[in-house]
C-alpha positions as CSV (number, residue, x, y, z in Angstrom):
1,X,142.6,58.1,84.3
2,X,140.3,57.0,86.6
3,X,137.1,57.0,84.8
4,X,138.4,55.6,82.1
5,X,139.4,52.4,83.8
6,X,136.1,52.4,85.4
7,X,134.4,52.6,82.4
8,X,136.5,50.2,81.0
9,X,135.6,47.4,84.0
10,X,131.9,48.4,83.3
11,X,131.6,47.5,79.6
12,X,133.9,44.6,80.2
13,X,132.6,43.2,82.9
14,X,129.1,43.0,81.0
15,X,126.9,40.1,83.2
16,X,129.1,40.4,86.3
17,X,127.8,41.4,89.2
18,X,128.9,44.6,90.5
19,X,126.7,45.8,93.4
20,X,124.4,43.8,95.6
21,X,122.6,44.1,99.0
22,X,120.4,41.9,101.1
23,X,117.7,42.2,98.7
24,X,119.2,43.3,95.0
25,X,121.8,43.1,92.6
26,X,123.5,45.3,89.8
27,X,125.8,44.0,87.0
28,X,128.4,45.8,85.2
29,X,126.1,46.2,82.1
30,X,123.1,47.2,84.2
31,X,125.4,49.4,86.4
32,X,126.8,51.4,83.1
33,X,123.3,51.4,81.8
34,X,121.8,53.3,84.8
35,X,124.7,55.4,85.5
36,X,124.8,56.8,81.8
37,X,120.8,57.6,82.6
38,X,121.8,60.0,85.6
39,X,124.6,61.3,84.1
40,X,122.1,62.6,80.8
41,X,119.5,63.4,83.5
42,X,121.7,65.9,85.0
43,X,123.4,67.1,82.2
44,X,119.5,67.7,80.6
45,X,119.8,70.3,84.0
46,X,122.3,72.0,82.3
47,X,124.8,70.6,85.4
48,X,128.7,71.6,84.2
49,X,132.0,70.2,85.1
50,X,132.8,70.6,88.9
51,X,129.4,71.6,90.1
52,X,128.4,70.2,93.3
53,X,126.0,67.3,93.1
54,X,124.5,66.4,97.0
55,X,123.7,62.9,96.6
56,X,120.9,62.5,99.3
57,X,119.6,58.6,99.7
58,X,119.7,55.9,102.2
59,X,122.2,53.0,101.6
60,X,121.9,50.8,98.5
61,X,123.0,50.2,95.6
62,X,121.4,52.3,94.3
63,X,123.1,55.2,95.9
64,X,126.2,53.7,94.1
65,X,125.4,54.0,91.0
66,X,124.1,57.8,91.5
67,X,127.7,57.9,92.4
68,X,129.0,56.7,89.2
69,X,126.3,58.8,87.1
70,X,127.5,61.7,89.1
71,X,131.4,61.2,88.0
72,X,130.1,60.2,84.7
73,X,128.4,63.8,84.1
74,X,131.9,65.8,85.0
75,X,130.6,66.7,88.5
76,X,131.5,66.5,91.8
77,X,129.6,64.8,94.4
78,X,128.8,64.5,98.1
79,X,127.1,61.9,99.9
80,X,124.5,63.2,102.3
81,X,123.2,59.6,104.0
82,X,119.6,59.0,105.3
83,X,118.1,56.0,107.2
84,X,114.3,55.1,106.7
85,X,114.1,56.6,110.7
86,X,114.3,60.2,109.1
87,X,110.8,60.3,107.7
88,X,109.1,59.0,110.7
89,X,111.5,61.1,113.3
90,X,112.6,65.4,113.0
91,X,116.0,63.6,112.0
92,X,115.0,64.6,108.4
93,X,114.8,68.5,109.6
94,X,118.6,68.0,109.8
95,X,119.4,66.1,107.1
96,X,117.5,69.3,104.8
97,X,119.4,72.1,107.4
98,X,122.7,69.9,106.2
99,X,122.1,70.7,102.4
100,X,120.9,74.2,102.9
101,X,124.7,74.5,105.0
102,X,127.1,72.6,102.1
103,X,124.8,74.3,99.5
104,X,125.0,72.2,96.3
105,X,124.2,72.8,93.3
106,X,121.3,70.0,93.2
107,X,120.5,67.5,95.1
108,X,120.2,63.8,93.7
109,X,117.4,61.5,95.3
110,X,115.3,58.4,94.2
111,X,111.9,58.4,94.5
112,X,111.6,57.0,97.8
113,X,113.9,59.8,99.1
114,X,111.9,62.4,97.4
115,X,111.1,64.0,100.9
116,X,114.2,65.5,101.0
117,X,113.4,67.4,97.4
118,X,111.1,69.4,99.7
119,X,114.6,71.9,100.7
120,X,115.9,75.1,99.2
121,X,118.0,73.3,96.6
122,X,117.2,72.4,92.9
123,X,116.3,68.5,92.6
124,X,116.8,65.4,90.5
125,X,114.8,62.4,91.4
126,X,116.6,59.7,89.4
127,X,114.7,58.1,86.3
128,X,114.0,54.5,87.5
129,X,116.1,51.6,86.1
130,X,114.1,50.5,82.9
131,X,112.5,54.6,82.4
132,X,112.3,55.4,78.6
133,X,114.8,58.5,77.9
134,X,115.5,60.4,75.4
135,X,119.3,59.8,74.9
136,X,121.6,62.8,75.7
137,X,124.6,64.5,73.8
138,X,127.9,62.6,74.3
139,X,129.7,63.0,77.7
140,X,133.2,64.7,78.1
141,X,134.9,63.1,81.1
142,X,136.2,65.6,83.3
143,X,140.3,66.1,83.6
144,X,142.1,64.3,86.2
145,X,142.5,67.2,88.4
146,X,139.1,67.9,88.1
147,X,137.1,67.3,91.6
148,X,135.2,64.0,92.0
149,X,133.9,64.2,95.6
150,X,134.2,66.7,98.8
151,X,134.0,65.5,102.2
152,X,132.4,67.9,104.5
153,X,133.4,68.5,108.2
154,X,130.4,68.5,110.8
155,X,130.7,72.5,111.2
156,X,130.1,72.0,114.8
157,X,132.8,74.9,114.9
158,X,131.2,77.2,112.2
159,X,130.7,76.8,108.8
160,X,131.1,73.0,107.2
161,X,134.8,73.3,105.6
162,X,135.1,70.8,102.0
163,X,137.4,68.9,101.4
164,X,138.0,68.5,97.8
165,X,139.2,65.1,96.4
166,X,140.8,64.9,92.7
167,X,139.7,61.9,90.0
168,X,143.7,61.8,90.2
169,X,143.5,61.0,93.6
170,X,141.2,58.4,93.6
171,X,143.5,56.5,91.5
172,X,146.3,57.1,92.1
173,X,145.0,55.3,95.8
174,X,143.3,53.0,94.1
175,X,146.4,51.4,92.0
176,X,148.2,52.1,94.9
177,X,146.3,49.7,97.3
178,X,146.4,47.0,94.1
179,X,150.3,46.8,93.9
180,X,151.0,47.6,98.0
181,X,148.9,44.9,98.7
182,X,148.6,42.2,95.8
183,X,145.0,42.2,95.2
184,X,143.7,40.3,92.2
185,X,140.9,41.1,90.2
186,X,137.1,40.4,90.7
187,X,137.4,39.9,94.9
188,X,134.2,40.5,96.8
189,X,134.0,43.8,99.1
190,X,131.4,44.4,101.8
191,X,130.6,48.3,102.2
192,X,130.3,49.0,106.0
193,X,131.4,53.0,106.3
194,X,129.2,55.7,105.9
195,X,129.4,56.7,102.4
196,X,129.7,60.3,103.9
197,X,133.2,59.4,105.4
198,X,136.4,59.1,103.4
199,X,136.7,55.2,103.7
200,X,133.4,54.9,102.2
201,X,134.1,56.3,99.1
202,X,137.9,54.7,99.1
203,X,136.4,51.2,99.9
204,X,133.7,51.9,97.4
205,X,135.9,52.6,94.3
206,X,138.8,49.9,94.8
207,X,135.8,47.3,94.5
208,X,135.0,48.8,91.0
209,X,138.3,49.9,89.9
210,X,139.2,46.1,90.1
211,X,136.4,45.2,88.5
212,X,135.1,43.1,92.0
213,X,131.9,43.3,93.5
214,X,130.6,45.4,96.5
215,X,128.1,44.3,98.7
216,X,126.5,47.0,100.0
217,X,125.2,46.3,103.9
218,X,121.9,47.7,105.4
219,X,121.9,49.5,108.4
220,X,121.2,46.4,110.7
221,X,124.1,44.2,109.0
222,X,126.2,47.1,110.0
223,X,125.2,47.3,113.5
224,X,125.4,43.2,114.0
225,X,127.4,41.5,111.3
């Protein structure tokens, strides 16, 4: 199952790095650590298996592990992506007409994304890493067929269509890329794709899944590597 093994890489991989950018860096301990924290944050907001989490930050590392604390609660999640341009532009008008269209259940943000807590839709800031919690009852990981992200269309056309992607889906890509192509444990992945975009999350999850790190690039490593 997949978040099993993940789980698995994260309290085995203990002072390994897992996640890094520019300017930070996440092991597997401190990765599991802060992921268990959102996932008893949202399950304190009585969030239930499958519900739709909008995950609304700007890339970093810690957008990752929102992911992970996400999958860890039994919900879905989408990535809504924001640049530090959005609260100094009306870019962030769209960003908060994009969640009032996919209409999740709540929205995810850190503190510096708070803005976008300002919409229609029920919000979590994240604790911050180090925040005293009470801790929460015991998770149940979801089923393998359960959803563990949807991809949303532009809805240029109409209404933004989901598609739903399985926690059975995710791995069974995931060992598939391992055996089709050879790869050993604990390589190095940079993170280049929008985490909105279906090879963003694929990418994202083979680092992880092989217990590797992923090196999360900002928006101007993106644009000149």
């Amino acid at each position: 199952m997949f978040l099993e093994t993940l789980v698995s890489r994260m309290t085995a991989g203990q002072d390994q790095l897992a996640i890094c950018s520019s300017d930070e860096q996440i092991t597997y301990t401190q990765l599991h650590a802060q992921a268990l924290c959102i996932a008893h944050a949202l399950q304190a907001r009585q969030v239930q298996h499958s519900d739709l989490i909008a995950i609304c930050m700007e890339r970093s590392p810690a957008l990752v592990v929102a992911v992970v604390g996400v999958l860890l609660s039994g919900a879905a999640y989408t990535v809504i992506e924001s640049t530090p341009q959005d609260r100094l532009s009306g870019a962030h008008n769209a960003v908060l007409e994009t969640l009032r269209r996919i209409r999740p259940d709540l929205v995810v943000v850190s503190c510096r994304d708070s803005l976008w807590a300002q919409g229609d839709c029920p919000c979590l800031v994240i604790p911050e890493p180090g925040e005293d919690r009470a801790p929460g009852n015991p998770l149940v990981l979801p089923v393998e067929q359960a959803p563990a992200y949807v991809l949303f269309t532009s809805g240029t056309t109409g209404l933004s269509k989901g598609v739903v992607i399985s926690h059975a889906s995710l791995a069974h890509y995931c060992q598939s890329m391992v055996e089709r192509l050879g790869l050993p444990a604990g390589l190095r992945y940079a993170h280049v794709s929008p985490f909105c975009a279906d090879l963003g999350n694929t990418s994202l999850f083979l680092a992880l899944w092989t217990g590797g790190s992923l090196y999360v690039a900002n928006e101007q490593e993106r644009r000149e590597p």
